[in-house]
C-alpha positions as MATLAB code, in Angstrom:
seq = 'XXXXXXXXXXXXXXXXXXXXXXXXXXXXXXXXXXXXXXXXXXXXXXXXXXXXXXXXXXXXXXXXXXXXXXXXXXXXXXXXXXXXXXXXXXXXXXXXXXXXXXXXXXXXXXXXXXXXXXXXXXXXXXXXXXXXXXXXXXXXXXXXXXXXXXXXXXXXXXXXXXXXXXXXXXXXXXXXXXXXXXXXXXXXXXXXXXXXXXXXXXXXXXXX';
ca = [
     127.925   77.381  142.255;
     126.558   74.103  141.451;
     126.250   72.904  137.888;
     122.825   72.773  136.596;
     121.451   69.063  136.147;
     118.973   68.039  133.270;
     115.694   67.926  133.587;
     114.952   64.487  134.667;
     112.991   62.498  131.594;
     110.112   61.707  133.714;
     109.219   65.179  134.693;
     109.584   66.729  131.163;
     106.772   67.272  128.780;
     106.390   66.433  125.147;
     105.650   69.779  122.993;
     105.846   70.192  118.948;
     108.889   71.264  117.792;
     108.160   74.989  117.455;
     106.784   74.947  121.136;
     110.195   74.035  122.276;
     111.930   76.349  120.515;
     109.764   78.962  121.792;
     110.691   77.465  124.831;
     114.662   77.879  124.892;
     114.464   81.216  123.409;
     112.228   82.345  126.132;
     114.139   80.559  128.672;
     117.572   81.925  126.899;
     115.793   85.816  127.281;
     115.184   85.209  131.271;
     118.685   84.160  131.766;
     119.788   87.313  129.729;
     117.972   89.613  131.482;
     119.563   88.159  135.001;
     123.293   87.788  133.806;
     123.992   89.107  130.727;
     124.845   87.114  127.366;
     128.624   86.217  128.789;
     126.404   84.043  131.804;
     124.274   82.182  129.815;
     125.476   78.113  128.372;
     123.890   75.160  127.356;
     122.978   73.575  130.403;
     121.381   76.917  131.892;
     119.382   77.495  129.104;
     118.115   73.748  129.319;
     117.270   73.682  132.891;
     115.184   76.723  132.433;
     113.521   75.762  129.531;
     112.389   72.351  131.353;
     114.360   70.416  128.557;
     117.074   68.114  128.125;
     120.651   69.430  126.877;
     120.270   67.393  123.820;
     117.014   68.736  122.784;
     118.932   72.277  123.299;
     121.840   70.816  120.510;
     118.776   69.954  118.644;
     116.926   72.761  117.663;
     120.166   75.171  117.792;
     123.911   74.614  117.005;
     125.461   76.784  118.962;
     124.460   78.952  122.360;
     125.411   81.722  119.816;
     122.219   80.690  117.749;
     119.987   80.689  120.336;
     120.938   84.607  121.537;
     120.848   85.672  118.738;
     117.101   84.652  117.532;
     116.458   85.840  121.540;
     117.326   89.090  121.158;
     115.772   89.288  117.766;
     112.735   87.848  118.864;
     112.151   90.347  121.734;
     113.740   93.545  120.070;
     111.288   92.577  117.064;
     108.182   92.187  119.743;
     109.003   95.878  121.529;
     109.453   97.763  117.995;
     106.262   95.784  117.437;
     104.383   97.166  120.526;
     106.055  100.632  120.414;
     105.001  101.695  116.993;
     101.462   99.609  117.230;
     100.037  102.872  119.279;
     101.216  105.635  117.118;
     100.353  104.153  113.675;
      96.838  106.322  114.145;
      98.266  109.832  115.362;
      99.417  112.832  113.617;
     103.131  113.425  113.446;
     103.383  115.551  116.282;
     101.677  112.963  118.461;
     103.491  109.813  117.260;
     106.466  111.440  118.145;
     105.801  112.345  121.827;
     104.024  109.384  122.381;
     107.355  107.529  120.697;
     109.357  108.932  123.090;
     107.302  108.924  126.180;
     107.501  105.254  125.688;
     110.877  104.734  124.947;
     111.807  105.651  128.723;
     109.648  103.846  131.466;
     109.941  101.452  133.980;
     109.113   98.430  132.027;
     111.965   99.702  129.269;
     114.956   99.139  131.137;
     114.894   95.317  130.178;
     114.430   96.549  126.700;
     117.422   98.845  126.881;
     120.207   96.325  128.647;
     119.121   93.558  126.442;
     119.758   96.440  123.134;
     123.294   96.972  124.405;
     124.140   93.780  124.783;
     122.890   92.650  121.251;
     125.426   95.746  120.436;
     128.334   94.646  122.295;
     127.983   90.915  120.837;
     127.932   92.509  117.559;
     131.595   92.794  117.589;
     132.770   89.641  117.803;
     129.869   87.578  115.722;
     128.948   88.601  112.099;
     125.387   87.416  112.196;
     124.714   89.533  115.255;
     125.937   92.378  113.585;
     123.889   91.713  110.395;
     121.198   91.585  112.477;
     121.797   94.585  114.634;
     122.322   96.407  111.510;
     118.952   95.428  109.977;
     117.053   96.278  113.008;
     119.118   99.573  113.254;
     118.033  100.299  109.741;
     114.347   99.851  110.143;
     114.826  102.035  113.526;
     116.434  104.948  111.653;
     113.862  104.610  108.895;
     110.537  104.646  111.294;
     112.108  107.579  113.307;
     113.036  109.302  109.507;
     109.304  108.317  108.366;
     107.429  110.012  111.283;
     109.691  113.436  110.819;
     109.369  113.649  106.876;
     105.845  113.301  107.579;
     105.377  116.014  110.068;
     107.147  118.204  107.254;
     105.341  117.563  104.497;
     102.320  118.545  106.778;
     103.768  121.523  108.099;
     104.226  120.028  111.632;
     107.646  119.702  111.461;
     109.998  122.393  110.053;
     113.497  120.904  109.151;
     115.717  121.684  105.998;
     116.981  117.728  106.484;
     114.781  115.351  108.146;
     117.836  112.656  107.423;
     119.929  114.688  110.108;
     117.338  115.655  112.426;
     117.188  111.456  112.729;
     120.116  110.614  113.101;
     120.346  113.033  115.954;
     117.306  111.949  117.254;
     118.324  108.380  117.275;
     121.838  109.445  118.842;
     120.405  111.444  121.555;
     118.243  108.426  122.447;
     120.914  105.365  122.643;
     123.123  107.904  124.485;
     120.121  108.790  127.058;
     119.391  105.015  127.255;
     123.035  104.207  128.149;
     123.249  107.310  130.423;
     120.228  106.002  132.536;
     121.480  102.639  132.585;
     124.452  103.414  133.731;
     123.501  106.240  135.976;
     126.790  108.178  135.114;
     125.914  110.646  135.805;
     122.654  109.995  137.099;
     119.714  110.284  134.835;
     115.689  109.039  135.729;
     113.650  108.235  133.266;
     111.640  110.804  133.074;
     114.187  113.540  132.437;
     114.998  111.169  129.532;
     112.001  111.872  127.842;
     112.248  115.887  128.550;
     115.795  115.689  127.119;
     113.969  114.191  124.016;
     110.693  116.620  123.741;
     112.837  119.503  124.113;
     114.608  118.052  121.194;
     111.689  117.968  118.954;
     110.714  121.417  120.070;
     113.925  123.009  119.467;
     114.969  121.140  116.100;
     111.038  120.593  114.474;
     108.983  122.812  115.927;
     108.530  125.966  113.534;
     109.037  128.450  115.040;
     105.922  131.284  115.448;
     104.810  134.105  113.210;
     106.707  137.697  114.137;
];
């Protein structure tokens, strides 16, 4: 495979400095989503972009900068959209609606991009700061929507603190299952693996 050349000066275009930041995360994301973090460099990112490699060493100094704000930036913009839509339901319904979005076609991005923002976790302390951060703020909108449906009398749990972390475990496991396809799993059992969850762990159950 050839090496990527720089974009020659005469066809690139002068934008303010947040613009071309914008510009190699966005560019950085694409390449992601193709080839994983390990395939992504300098150059690539560059090229993409429609910027030179110095204006890369610029803005960032390191590759390792520039995944990182990548993934954060479009983990931050899903979470974003996903919990937008539910802000005006009852518990019950933010729930189902939760999880009927967590599994779709347009997710999968979502989900590969998640596990690799895991797996670089291991080896780089500000990814794992901020996977744990974003992790937190998962746990506690999950933990938020099921102590709500309890204190309504939605939701019948003796520890909505477990019930989430189950419910959070259940998901990444169902994500990586359907990725993976080991053993196969479609999306939308997924999402009945996860509703018969909520029925059989919150739902009270009816009057004898």
């Amino acid at each position: 495979m050839k090496t990527p050349r720089a974009v020659p000066a005469e066809q690139r275009v002068r934008h303010p400095t947040e613009v071309r930041r914008q510009l190699i995360v966005r560019a950085a994301l694409d390449l992601m989503a193709e080839r994983g973090i390990s395939g992504v460099n300098a150059r690539e990112i560059a090229k993409q972009a429609g910027v030179s490699p110095g204006t890369v060493s610029y803005h960032f100094a390191s590759v390792r900068e520039i995944l990182a704000e990548a993934i954060t930036v479009t983990i931050e913009e899903y979470y974003a959209t996903l919990t937008a839509g539910i802000q005006q339901r009852t518990p019950t319904e933010a729930l189902r609606a939760l999880i009927d979005a967590l599994f779709t076609d347009d997710t999968e991005r979502h989900w590969r991009l998640w596990f690799e923002y895991w797996w670089s976790g291991n080896s780089d302390e500000d990814f794992a700061a901020r996977q744990a951060a974003r992790y937190a703020d998962w746990h506690a909108q999950i933990h938020a929507i099921i102590a709500a449906g309890c204190d309504a009398d939605e939701f019948s749990c003796a520890d909505p603190d477990e019930v989430t972390v189950r419910f959070v475990a259940l998901v990444d496991g169902l994500a990586l299952q359907w990725l993976r396809g080991a053993p196969s799993l479609t999306a939308e059992q997924a999402r009945e693996h996860l509703h018969r969850f909520v029925v059989d762990s919150l739902m009270p159950a009816p009057n004898s």
